[in-house]
N, C-alpha and C positions, 0 to 999 in steps of 0.2 A: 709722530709715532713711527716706528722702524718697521719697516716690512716684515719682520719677523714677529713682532709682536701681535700681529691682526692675529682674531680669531678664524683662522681659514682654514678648513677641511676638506681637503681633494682639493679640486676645480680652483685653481687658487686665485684670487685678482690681488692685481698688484697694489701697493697704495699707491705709488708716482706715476699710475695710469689712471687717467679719468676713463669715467665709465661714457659710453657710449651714449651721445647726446641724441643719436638718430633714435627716438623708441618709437617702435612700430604702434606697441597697442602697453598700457598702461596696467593692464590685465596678465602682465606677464614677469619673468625673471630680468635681470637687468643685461640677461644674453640675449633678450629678444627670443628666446626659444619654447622657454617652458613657460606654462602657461600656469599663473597662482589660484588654487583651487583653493585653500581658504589661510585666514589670516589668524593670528594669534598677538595679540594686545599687550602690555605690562608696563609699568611704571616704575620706573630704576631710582635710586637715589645713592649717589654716589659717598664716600668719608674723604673729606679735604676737598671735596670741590675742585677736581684735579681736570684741567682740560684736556680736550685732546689739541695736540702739536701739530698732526696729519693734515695736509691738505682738506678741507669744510668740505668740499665736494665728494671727495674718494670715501666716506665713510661708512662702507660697505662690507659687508661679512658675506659670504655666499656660504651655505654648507650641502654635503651632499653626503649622498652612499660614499663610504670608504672609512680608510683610517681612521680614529679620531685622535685631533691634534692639542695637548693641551700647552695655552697661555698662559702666560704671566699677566694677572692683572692690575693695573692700576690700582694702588691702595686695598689691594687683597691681603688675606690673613698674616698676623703676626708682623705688618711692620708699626701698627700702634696700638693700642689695646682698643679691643669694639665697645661700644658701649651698647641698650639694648635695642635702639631702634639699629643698629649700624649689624648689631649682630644678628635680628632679625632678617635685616636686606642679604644681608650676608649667607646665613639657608634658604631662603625665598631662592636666592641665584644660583644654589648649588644645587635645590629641585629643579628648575627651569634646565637648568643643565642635564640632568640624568633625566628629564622627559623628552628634552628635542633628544637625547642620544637615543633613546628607547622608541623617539617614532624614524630614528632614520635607522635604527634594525630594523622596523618592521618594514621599510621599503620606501619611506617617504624622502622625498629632495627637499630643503630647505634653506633659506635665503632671508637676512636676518644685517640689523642697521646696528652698526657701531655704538656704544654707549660712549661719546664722546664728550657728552656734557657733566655736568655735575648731577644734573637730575632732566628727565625727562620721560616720552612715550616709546615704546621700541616696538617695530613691530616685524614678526615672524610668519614669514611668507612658506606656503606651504604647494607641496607639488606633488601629485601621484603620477609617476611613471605608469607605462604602459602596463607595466608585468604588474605592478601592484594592484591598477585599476582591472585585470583581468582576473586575480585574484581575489579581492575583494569580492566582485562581479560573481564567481561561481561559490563564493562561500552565501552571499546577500541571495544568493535565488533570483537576482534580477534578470526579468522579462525585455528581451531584446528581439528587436525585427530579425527574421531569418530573408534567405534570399526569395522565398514562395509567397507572391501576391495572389490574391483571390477579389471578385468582384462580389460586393456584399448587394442580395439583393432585393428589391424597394418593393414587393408584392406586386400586385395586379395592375395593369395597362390602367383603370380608371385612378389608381393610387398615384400611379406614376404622373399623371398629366395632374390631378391635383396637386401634386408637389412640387409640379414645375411650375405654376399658376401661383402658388403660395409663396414660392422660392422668387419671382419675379417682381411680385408684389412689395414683397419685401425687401427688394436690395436696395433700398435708401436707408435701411435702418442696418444691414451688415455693417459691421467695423471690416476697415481696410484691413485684414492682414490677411499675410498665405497662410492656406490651409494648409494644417499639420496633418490632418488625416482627410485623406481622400473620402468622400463623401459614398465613392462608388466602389474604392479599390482600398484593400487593406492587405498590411503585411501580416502572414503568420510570424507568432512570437514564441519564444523558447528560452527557457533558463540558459541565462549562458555559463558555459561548460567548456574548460580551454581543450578538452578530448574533442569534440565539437565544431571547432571552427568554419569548419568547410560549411557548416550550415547559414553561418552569417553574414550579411552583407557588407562586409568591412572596406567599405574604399580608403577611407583615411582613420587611422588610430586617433588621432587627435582628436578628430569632430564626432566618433564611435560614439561615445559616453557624449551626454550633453552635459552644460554647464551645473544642474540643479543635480544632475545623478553622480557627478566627479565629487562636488563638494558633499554630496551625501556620503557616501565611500569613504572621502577624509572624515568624516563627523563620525561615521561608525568608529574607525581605528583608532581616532581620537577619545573616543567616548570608553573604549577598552584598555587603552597603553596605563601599564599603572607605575607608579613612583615610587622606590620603597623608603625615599627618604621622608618621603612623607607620610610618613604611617601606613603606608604599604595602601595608599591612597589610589583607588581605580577610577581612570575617565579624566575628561579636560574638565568636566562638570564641578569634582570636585577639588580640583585643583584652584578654579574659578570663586568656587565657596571660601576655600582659604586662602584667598587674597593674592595667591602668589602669581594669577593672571589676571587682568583686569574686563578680558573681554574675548570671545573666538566668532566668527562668520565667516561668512563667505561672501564672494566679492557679488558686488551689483557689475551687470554688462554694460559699463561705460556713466555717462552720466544722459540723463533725460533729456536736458533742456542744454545740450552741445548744439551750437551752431554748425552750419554746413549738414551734407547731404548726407556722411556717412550714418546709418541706421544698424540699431543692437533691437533687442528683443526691449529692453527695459523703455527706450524711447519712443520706441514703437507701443508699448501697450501705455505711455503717458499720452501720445497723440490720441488714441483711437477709446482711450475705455476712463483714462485718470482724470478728464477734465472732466468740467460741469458744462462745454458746450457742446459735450456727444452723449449728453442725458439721454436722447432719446433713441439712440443704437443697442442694439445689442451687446452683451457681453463677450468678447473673445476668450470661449471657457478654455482651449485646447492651449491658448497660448497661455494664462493663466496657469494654467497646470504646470505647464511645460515649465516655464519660468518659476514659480512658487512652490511645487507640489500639488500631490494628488490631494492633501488634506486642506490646503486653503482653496484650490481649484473647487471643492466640495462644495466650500462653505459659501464660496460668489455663486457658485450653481444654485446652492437652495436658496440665498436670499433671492438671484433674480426670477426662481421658480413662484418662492412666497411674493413677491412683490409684481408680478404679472398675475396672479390669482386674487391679487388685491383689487383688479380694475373689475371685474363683475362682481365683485360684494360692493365696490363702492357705486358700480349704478346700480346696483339694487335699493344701496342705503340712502339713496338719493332720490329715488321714484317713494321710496317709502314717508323720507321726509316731506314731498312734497305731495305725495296724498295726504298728509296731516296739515298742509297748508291749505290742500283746497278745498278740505273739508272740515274747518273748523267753524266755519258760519252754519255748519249744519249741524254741529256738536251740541245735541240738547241741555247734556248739564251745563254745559260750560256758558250756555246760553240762561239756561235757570238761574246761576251764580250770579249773573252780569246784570241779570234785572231788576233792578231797582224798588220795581213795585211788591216782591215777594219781602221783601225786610226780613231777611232771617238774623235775629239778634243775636247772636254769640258771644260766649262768656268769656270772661278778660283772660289775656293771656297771662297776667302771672299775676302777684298779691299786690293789693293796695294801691300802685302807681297807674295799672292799666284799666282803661276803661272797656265798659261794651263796646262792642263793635258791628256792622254791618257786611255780612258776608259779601255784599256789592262789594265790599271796596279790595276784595281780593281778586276781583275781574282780569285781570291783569296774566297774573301765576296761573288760574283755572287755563284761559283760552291758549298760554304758553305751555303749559301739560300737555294740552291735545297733540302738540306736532308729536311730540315722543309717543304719547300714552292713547293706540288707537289700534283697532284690530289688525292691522298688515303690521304693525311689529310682532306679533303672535308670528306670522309668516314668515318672519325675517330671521327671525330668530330658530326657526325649524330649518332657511335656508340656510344660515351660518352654523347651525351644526351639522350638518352636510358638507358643507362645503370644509369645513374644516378633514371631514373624514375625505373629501375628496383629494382635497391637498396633499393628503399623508399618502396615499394612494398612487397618486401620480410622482410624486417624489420619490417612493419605491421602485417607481419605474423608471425614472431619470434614473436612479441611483444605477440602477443596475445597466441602465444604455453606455451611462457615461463609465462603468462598470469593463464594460466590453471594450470598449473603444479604448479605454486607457490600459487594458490587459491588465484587469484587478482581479477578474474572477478567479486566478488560480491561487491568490492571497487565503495560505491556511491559520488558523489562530496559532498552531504551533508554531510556523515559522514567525510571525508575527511577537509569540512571545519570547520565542529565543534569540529574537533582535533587543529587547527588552534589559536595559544594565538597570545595576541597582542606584538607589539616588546614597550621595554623600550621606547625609543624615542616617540615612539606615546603616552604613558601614559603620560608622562612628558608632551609633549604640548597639551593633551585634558585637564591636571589638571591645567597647566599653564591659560588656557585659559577660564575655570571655574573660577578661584580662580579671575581672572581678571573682569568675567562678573558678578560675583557674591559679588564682593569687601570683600572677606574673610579676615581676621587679619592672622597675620603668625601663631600664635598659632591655626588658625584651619585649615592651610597647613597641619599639622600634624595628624590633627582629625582621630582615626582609627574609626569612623563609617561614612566617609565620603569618601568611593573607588572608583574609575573609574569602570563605567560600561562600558562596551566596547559595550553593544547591547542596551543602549539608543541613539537613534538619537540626542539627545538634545546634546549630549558627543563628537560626530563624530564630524569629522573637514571637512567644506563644503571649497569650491572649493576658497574662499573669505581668507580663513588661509589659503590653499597653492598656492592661487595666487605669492605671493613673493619667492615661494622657484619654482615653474613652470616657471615664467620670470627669472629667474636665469640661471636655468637649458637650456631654450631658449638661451639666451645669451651666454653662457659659452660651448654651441657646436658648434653654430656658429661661436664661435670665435676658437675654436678649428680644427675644419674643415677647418676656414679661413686660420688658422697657418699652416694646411697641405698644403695645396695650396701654402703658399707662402716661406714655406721651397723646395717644388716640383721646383717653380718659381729659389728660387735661386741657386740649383743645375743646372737649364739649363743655367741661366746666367754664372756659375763654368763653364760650358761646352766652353760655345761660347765664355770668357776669353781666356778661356787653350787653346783651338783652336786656337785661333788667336795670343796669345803669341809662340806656336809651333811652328808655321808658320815661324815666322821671322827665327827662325835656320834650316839651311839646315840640321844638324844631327837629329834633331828631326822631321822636317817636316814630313817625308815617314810614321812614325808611329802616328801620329797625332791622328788620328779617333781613332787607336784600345787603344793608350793611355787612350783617354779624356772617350771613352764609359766603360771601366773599373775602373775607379779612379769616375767615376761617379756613377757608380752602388757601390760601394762599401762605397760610403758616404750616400748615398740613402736606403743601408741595416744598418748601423749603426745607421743612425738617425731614420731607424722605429723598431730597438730594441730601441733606449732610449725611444721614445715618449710610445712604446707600455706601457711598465713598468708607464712611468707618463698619460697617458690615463686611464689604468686601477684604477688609484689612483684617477684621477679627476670622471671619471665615478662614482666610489663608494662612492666617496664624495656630487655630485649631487644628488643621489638616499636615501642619508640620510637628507639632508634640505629640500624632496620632503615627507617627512615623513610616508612610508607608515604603514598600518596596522600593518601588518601580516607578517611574514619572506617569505612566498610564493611568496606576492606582492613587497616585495620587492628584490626578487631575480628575479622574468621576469623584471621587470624596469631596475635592474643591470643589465644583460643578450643583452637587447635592448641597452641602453646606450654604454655599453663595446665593443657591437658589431658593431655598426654603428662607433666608431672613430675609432677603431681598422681596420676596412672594409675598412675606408678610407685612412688610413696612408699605408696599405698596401700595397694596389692596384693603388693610384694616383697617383705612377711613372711609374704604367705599364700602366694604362690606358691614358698616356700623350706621352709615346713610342707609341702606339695601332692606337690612333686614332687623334692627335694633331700634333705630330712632323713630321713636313717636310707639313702642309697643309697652312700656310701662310708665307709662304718665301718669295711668290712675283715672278721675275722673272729679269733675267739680264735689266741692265738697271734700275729698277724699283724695288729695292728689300724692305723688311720691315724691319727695323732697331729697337732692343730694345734699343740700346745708342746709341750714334753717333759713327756711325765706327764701331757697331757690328752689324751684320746681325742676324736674326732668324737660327738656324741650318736646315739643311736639313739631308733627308737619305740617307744614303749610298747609290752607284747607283745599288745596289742588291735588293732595298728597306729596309724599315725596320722592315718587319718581323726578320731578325737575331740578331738585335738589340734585340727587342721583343723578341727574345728568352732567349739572353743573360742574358738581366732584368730578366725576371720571373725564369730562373733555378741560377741565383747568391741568389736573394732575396732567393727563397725559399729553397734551400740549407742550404745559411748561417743560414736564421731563425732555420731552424730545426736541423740546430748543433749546433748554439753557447744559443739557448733556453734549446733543450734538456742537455748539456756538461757540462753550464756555470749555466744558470738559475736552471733549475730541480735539477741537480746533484751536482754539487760547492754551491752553494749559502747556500742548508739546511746543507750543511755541515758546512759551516762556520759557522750557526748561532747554530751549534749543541757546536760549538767549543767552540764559544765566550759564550752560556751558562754557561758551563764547569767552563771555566776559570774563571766564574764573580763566579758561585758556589766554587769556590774554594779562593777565595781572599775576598768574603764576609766577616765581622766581625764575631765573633758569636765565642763562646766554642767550644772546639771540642767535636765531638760526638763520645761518648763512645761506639755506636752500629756501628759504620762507616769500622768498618774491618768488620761483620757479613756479610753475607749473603744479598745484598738488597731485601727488598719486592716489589714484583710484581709493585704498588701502586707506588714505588718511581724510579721504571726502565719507567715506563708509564709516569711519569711527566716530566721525563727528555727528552720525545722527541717532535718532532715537533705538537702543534697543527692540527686537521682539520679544514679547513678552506671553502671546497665544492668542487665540483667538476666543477664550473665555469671556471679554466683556465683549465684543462684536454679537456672540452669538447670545449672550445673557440681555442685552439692551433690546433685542431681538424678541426673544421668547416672550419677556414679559409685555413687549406690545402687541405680541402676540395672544396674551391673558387680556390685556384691553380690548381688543378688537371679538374676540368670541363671547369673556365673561359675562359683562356685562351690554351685550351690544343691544337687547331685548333698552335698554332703559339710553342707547345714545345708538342711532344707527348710522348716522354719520363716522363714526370711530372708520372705520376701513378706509373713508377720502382723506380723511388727516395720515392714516396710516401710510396710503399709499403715495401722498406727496413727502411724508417724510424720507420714506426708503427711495425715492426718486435720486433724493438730494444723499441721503445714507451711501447707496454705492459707489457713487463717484468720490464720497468724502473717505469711505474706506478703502476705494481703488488708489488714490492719491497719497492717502496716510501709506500706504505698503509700498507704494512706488518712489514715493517722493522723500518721506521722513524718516520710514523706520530703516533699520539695518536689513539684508535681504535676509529672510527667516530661512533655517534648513529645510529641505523639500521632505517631506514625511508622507511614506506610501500608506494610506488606508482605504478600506472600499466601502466604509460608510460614515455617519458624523456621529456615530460613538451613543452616548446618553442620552445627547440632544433630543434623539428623535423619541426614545419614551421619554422622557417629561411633555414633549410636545402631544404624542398620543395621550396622556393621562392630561396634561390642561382639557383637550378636545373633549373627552368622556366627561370633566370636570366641569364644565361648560354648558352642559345638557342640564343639569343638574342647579347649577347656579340660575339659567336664563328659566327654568320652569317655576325656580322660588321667585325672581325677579315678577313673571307675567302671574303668579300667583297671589304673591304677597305683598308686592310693593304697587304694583299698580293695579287701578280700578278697573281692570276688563271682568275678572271673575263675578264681582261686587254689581257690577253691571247686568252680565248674563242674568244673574241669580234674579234681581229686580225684575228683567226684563220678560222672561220667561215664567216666576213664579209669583209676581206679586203686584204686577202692571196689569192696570183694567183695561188697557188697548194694545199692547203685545207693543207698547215704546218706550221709550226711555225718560217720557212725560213724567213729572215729582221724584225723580231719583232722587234730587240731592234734599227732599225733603225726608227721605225715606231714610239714610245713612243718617242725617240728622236728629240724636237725641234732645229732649226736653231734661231741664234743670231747674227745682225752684230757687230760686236766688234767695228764700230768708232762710236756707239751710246753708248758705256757707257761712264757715268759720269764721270765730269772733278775729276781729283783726286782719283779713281778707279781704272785705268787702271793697270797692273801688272808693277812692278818696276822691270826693267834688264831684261826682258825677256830671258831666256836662251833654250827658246823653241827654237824646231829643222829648226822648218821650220814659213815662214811668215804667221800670220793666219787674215784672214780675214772673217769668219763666224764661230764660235765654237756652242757647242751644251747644250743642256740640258733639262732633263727631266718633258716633259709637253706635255699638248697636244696644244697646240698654231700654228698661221699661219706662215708662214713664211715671212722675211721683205721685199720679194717683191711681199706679196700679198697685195689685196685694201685694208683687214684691219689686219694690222701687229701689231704681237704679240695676237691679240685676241683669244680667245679661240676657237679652230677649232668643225670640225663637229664630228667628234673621241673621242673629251671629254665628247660631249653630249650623245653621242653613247653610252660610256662606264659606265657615270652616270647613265643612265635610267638602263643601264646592270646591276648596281649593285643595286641598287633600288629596282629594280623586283627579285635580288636573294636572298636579303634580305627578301623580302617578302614571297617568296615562299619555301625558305629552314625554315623559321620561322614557317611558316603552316602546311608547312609537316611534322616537327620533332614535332611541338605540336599536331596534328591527330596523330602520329605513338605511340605519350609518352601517349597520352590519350587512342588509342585502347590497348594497355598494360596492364596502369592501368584496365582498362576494365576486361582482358582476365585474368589478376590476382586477385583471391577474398583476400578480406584484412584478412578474417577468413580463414583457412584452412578447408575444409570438417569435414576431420575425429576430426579435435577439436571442431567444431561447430553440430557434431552428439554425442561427446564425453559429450560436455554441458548440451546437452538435454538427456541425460541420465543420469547423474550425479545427476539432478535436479529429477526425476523421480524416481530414487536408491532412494536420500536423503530422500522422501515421504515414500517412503513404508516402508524404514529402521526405521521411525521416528514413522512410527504408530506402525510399529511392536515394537520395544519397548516402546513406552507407554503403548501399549493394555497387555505385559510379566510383566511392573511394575503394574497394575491396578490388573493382576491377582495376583501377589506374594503379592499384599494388603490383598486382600481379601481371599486369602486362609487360614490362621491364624484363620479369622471367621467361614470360615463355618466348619474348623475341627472341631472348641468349638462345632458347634452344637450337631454333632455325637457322634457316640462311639468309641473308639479305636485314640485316635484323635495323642494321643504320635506318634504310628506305622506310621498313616499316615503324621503324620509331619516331620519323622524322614526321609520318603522313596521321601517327597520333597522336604527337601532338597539334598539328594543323588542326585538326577536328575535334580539338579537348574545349569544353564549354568558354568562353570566351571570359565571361563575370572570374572564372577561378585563373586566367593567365593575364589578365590586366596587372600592371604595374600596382602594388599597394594592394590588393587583397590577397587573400589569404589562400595558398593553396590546398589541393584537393588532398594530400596527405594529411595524416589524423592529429601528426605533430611538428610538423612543418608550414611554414606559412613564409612570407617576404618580408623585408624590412620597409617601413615606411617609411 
């Protein structure tokens, strides 16, 4: 290829010069200079498969600010006719073209690989100069260190020595890194403003801006440059949608796992936070940030805040469980049930195949109830809805320290939403819908002086364009929802099948129940992993025909959608165990039939809280290992794989630089996209619904919880470090939606656990016994007292048990209800004990509801959501910031003016020479910035 031929703009490189094999850092331009703030992806495919001639090595573009130079290109237009993929490639590369030219107006540098082969990946290196990144800088309102430190400080003499004692104690558990924020000393921070300078700390331009806040700055300009060839297309976003880029980020700081000593941020937070051998250190939230952003720093903040607030629910739920271990030989029903000599004969569990039975022989189920089903889960259950309000409480107050420390608090929703672009989709159907009301020709679809304004009203789409994608959306949950219910529905029919087929074999009969409730639970965890995975897919599918604005609005819509099917699928096997099973059965004689010949199931005669438990610790188990094992960990492996392999069996020349060294650039394309942190925080939440909802009926939930999130952060430190691309840093100063849905589970919680201790387990049933119907004030004949009477020659013809091989002739059996007996005036009706026990539970409902919402509310109360010493710290800051700001303007105002009034005098050399000797030091260093309002040094 002829030297004249390269595509070279400015800055030219030769092609009969190889480029410089000495690279300093791989993170850079191939001058070794400019440092590549983010990347740009695409996939060429060339017509005629024309090589390149040029030297394999030199096949380099550099582009920058200046002229633009146009080339002749290989097998470009008119020398054979296109056909339509060829004519396709063919605008794809004449947008690529007018968007690098439209970001190197706007100030960017860029550096960009020869399309030498027939077909391949190209990739577009991007670079903000200084003037850009100071530009950008005062348009983004970004919070920068000014040169005034202040010492932030720790309250009283006895605070201070406990903090040193706590701080002591704990340095086996810090992760190695340097502190980014001084503990005791902090910079004041200030929009930067290029009128301004003199106020900022500038030693070196290069390292001013950090790596996460440079490539933020590119993504913004990026996300704004529009194309007009593309239908007047705004953002790299939606250029990205229409195919004609394959991929944009920003670079990771080297690689993780580089041998030898040199250390980057990204290596360093894989030694100290990514493994699973520093499980038990702390989190480095500051380098987190710094590196990811303020919005994933957020989100490792609350999980390790949630998952440290996990270890006293789990000793509590542990003291809890084993007071139902040590007091279950003292458990009187459970002891009634287990004794032999009472013989309470109970009526067959379903028609014809099943016999009488002996409530002894469910000895088993009764004494394993008691660990769950026992008055300190009442306790536990008042503790965990506290403690839930606790959480929310103190996370308010992280929120806001980590608030301070990272300079969020001057983050206003305005500025916030006028960073805010619109998403592709929305442009498309406001142009679509113009071009419609306005009956344009296709030829001025194209028009570039005819752009979507996204802040005309005339442009917005009223509620009339998303009527059709909102009745969609209607439809399509409701019938979603429906399909839970009716998957929930035919698990229990599975049930009451297996049942009753068990039945007929005597080797299978005995285990019947523990069969059918395990082979049930375990269809019931499988099919809310599949649906979850196709949930999550329909939700984001809905949330895209409902076409919102903005990526913001369209992630709470996601977030809401994702969450309510997901909430459902979840929980409507437990909450059909909870509060449904075993309440319309009916009663001998008279039972409810879903088919002819199947009866409704009932609970075991232990109840079915143990059920209830079984459900909620299988589901939530299994989710959280075959999510985390299979999903999280297997899946991006696979697709790491199957990348590979298709990168390796693609067609194409081989590449002459493929033994070399990869660049940075091409180790980052090769892994997984980001994608959000919507299933992190969703996998989250809903075990967060396991651990409060139902924890009255499993109190164990919080130690399964908290060894999971053990292994959880380090396996999502890992995944962000190790696998994905590095995500853009996105400034926010709280988690958005998360946190109401988290506060309404909490309130939701109170509610579920008082139906739980009400209605599902025997504590009320108990009370009621113990206090109104007991001749010694114990819990002596309770389970004779729950237990109704049945004459056996009133069941139904064709009912009766076949062969009876009971012991003895039975003429009355029992079963659990509170009903009259058949020789009272009204037999079988529900006696005065059931009423008793109704209103009993009615009122505790009510009144454990009020008090745990009085007890969650004086809390919230008693906890400020600011912390004192950060909301004394604010108002000082603000107060520092003033004086600091006047004092130097009033130091620039003088260094104006002294220059004049020495002219006036005499000796003016001497006296200009004696100030600058005495001019502050920090503003006459080489590379910062001087004290004039518009003048500064070159770096």
């Amino acid at each position: 290829m002829d030297p004249e031929h390269l595509p070279v703009i400015n800055n030219y490189l030769d092609a009969n010069e190889a480029p410089s094999e000495a690279r300093l850092s791989r993170m850079h331009f191939h001058d070794n200079q400019r440092k590549v703030d983010y990347v740009l992806a695409y996939h060429y495919r060339k017509r005629g498969a024309h090589q390149g001639h040029g030297s394999p090595g030199h096949s380099l573009a550099v582009i920058s600010n200046g002229e633009t130079g146009k080339e002749r290109r290989a097998g470009g237009p008119g020398d054979v006719e296109l056909g339509p993929l060829d004519a396709l490639e063919e605008e794809r590369r004449e947008q690529r073209d007018e968007f690098e030219h439209n970001l190197m107006a706007a100030g960017l540098e860029l550096e960009k690989d020869l399309e030498s082969k027939s077909q391949g990946s190209v990739f577009v290196r991007i670079h903000a100069p200084w003037q850009v990144l100071a530009r950008e800088a005062e348009f983004l309102k970004i919070k920068v260190p000014t040169k005034k430190m202040y010492e932030i400080k720790s309250g009283g003499s006895i605070a201070k020595k406990f903090s040193a004692i706590l701080q002591t104690l704990s340095s086996p558990l810090q992760p190695r890194v340097p502190e980014h924020s001084n503990n005791r000393m902090k910079n004041l921070s200030y929009p930067f403003s290029r009128e301004k300078m003199y106020l900022y700390n500038i030693q070196e331009k290069d390292t001013f801006f950090d790596n996460a806040t440079r490539s933020r700055i590119v993504h913004e300009i990026l996300k704004r440059t529009a194309c007009s060839r593309a239908n007047n297309t705004m953002g790299i976003n939606s250029l990205i949608a229409n195919n004609i880029y394959e991929a944009a980020y920003p670079l990771h700081d080297g690689e993780y796992d580089s041998p030898g000593d040199d250390m980057n941020d990204r290596k360093l937070l894989y030694q100290e936070w990514a493994r699973y051998g520093v499980f038990y250190k702390f989190q480095p939230i500051d380098l987190i940030r710094k590196y990811f952003g303020e919005k994933i720093g957020l989100y490792f903040a609350w999980l390790g805040l949630y998952t440290s607030f996990l270890i006293p629910s789990s000793v509590i739920g542990v003291i809890v469980f084993l007071y139902g271990c040590a007091t279950i030989e003292e458990d009187i029903p459970s002891k009634e049930m287990c004794d032999h000599q009472n013989a309470f004969t109970m009526c067959p569990l379903c028609d014809k195949s099943c016999d009488y039975w002996n409530l002894s022989s469910a000895c088993g189920t009764a004494r394993a109830s008691h660990l769950f089903d026992n008055p300190a889960t009442v306790f536990f259950s008042i503790f965990m809805a506290l403690w839930a309000t606790m959480f929310l409480e103190n996370w308010k107050r992280l929120q806001m320290r980590l608030g301070y420390f990272w300079d969020l608090t001057g983050i206003e929703e305005e500025e916030e939403r006028s960073k805010e672009h619109s998403r592709p989709e929305y442009e498309t159907k406001v142009r679509e819908k113009l071009l419609k009301e306005s009956g344009k020709s296709a030829v001025q679809k194209l028009d570039a002086n005819s752009p979507v304004d996204d802040e005309d009203d005339e442009d917005k789409l009223t509620w009339k364009d998303r009527f059709p994608g909102y009745l969609m959306n209607f439809a399509s949950i409701l019938f979603m929802i429906a399909l839970t219910f009716s998957i929930v529905f035919g698990v229990i029919v599975y049930r009451i099948t297996t049942a009753a087929a068990l039945s007929l074999s005597k080797a299978t009969r005995s285990n019947v129940r523990a069969t059918v409730t395990a082979t049930a639970v375990i269809i019931n965890l499988v099919v809310i992993l599949i649906l979850d995975e196709i949930y999550g897919a329909v939700a984001k599918w809905l949330t895209k025909i409902e076409v919102p604005k903005t990526e913001q609005t369209f992630e709470e819509r996601l977030i809401l959608k994702a969450f309510l099917l997901k909430f459902v699928n979840a929980y409507s096997p437990i909450f059909y165990v909870a509060f449904f099973k075993g309440r319309f059965v009916g009663r001998p004689g008279s039972y409810v039939y879903v088919f002819d010949g199947y009866r409704m199931e009932e609970c075991a005669p232990g109840g079915c809280l143990m059920e209830l438990c079984i459900q909620l610790s299988i589901i939530m188990l299994g989710k959280q290992l075959i999510q985390n094992n299979i999903f999280e960990i297997g899946v991006p492996k696979l697709k790491k794989l199957f990348r590979k392999l298709k990168d390796e069996t693609e067609p194409g020349e081989s590449d002459p630089d493929h033994s070399k060294r990869p660049e940075q650039w091409d180790l980052d394309y090769s892994l997984e996209p980001y994608t959000g942190l919507t299933p992190e925080y969703m996998e989250m939440i809903i075990q967060f619904g396991f651990v409060t909802l139902f924890v009255a009926s499993f109190p164990l939930a919080p130690v399964f919880a908290l060894l999971n999130n053990v292994i959880e952060v380090r396996l999502d430190a890992k995944k962000f470090v190790t696998e994905l691309r590095r995500p853009d840093a996105v400034r926010t100063k709280d988690i958005g939606i998360w946190f109401d849905i988290l506060s309404g589970i909490g309130k939701f919680s109170v509610i579920i656990n008082a139906f739980v201790i009400a209605v599902t387990s025997d504590f009320i049933p108990r009370l009621v016994y113990q206090y109104s119907y007991s001749h010694n004030g114990t819990l002596h004949g309770f389970v004779n007292h729950t237990l109704s009477f049945f004459n056996v020659s009133q069941l139904k013809e064709g009912t009766q048990p076949e062969n009876s091989q009971f012991d003895q002739e039975v003429q009355f059996c029992r079963f659990k209800d509170y009903r009259e007996p058949p020789w009272a005036p009204n037999p079988y009706e529900f006696s005065k004990q059931y009423w008793s026990v109704l209103s009993a539970r009615l009122a505790f409902v009510i009144i454990f509801q009020n008090l745990v919402m009085f007890l969650s509310v004086l809390v919230d109360w008693m906890i400020p959501d600011i912390p004192t010493d950060i909301s004394d710290q604010i108002k000082k800051e603000k107060s520092l910031l003033v004086d600091f700001f006047l004092k130097e303007e009033h130091e620039k105002v003088r260094l104006a003016d002294e220059p004049t009034q020495r002219s006036q005098g005499g000796g003016d050399r001497s006296r200009r020479s004696r100030a600058a000797s005495s001019a502050p030091s920090g503003r006459s260093q080489p590379g910062s910035i001087a004290s004039s309002g518009s003048q500064h040094t070159n770096v």
